[in-house]
C-alpha positions in Angstrom: 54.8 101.0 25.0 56.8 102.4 21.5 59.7 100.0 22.4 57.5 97.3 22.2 55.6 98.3 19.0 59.3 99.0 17.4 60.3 95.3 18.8 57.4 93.7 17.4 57.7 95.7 13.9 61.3 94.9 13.5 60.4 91.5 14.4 57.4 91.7 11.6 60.4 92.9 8.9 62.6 90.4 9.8 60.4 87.9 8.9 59.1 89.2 6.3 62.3 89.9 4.6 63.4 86.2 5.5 60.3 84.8 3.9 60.6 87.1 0.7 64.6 86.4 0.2 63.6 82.1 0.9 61.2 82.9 -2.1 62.7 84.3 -4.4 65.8 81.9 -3.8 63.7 78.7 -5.2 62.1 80.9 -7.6 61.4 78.6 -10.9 64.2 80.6 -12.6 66.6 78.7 -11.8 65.3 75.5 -13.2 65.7 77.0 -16.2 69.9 76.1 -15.7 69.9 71.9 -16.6 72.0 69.9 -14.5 74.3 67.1 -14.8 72.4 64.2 -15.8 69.0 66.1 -16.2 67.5 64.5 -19.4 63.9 64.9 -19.3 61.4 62.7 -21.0 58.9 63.7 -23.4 55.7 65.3 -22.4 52.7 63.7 -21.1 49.4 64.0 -22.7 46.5 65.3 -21.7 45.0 61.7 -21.3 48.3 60.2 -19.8 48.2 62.8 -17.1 44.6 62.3 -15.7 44.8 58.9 -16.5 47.6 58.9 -14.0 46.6 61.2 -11.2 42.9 61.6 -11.6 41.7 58.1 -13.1 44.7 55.8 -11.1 44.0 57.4 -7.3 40.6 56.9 -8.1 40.5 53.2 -8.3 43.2 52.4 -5.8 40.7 54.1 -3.2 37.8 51.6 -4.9 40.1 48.7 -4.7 41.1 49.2 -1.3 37.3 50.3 -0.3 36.3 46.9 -1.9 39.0 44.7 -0.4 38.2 46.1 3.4 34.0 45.2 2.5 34.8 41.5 1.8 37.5 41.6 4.6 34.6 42.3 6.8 31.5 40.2 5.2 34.2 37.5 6.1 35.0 38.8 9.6 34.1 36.9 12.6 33.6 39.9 14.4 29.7 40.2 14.2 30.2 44.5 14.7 31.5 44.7 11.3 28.2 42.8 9.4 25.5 45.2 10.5 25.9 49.0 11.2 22.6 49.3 12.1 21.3 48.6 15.7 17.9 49.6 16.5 17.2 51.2 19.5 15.5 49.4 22.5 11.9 49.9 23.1 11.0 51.8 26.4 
């Protein structure tokens, strides 16, 4: 029974350590070193950035919503017109 404990804690370390070592190895400290050819751009404002992924997702999703309605008002496939079917009478 203690050899299997010990196998599973050394087994629990191990990956512990492995995940600790992988995190501090892409740590954002070293993006602070520029590379070759790294020229960044000037900031975004507040309004550019949720323009861009708030406001932008937002109507693609609407766009592609509305284009799939009229694609199946135009359907032949009569399943696609109605969603409602009333049940049968007994």
């Amino acid at each position: 029974m203690s050899n299997k404990v010990n196998k599973n804690a050394m087994r629990a370390g191990a990956i512990s350590a492995g995940t600790v070592l992988m995190l501090l190895m892409s740590s954002p400290a070293f993006a602070l070193t520029r590379d070759d050819g790294d020229d960044p751009g000037p900031g975004m404002s507040v309004i550019n950035t949720l323009g861009l992924y708030v406001a932008a997702p937002i109507v693609a999703f609407l766009v592609i919503a509305g284009l799939c309605m009229v694609a199946a008002k135009h359907s032949d496939n009569p399943h696609t017109h109605d969603t409602h079917h009333p049940r049968p009478s007994r």
